[in-house]
C-alpha positions as CSV (number, residue, x, y, z in Angstrom):
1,X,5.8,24.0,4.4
2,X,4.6,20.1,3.6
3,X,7.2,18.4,1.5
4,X,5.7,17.1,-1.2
5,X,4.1,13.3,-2.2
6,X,6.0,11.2,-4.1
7,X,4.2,9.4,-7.2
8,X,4.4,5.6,-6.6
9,X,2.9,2.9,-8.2
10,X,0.6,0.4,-6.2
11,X,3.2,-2.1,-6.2
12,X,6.0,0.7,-4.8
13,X,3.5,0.8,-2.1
14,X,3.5,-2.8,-1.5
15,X,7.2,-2.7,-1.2
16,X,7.5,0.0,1.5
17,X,5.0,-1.6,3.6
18,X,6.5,-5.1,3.5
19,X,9.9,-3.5,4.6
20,X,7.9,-2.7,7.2
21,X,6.8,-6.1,8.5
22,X,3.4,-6.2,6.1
23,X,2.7,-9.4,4.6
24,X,1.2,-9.9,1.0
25,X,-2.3,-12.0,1.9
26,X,-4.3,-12.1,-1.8
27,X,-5.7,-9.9,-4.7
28,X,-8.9,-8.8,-4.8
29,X,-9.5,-7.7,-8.4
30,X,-7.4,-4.2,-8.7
31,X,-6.2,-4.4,-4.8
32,X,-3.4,-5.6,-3.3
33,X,-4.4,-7.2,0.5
34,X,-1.7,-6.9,3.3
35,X,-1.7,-8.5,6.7
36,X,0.6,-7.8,9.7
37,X,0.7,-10.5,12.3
38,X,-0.7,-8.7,15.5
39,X,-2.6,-6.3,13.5
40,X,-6.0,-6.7,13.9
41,X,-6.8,-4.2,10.5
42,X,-6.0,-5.3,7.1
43,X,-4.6,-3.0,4.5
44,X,-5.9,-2.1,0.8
45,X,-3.7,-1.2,-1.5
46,X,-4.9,-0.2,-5.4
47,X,-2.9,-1.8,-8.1
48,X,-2.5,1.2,-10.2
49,X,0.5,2.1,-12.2
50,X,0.1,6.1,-10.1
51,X,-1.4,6.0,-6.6
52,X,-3.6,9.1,-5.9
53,X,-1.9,11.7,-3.0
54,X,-5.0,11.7,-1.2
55,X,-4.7,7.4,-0.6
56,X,-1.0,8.1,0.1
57,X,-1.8,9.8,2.8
């Protein structure tokens, strides 16, 4: 069985993916941008006080 999604908030998202080497690059209205030097993709993040499951994963 799948364990189950946590409920995070965009900014709890943030955090997890800077532990992992993201960078914070701007805001774009409700979205948090993060670069990762190497990377050639950028990441998306909604600022929303509960990201959806489906975006989680």
């Amino acid at each position: 069985m799948a364990s189950a999604l946590l409920v995070l908030s965009g900014r709890e998202v943030v955090r997890v993916f800077e532990s992992l080497g993201w960078e914070f690059a701007r805001q774009s209205a409700s979205h948090i941008i993060l670069v990762k030097k190497g990377e050639t993709v950028t990441l998306s993040v909604p600022d929303h006080r509960e990201v959806a499951k489906g975006t989680l994963r």
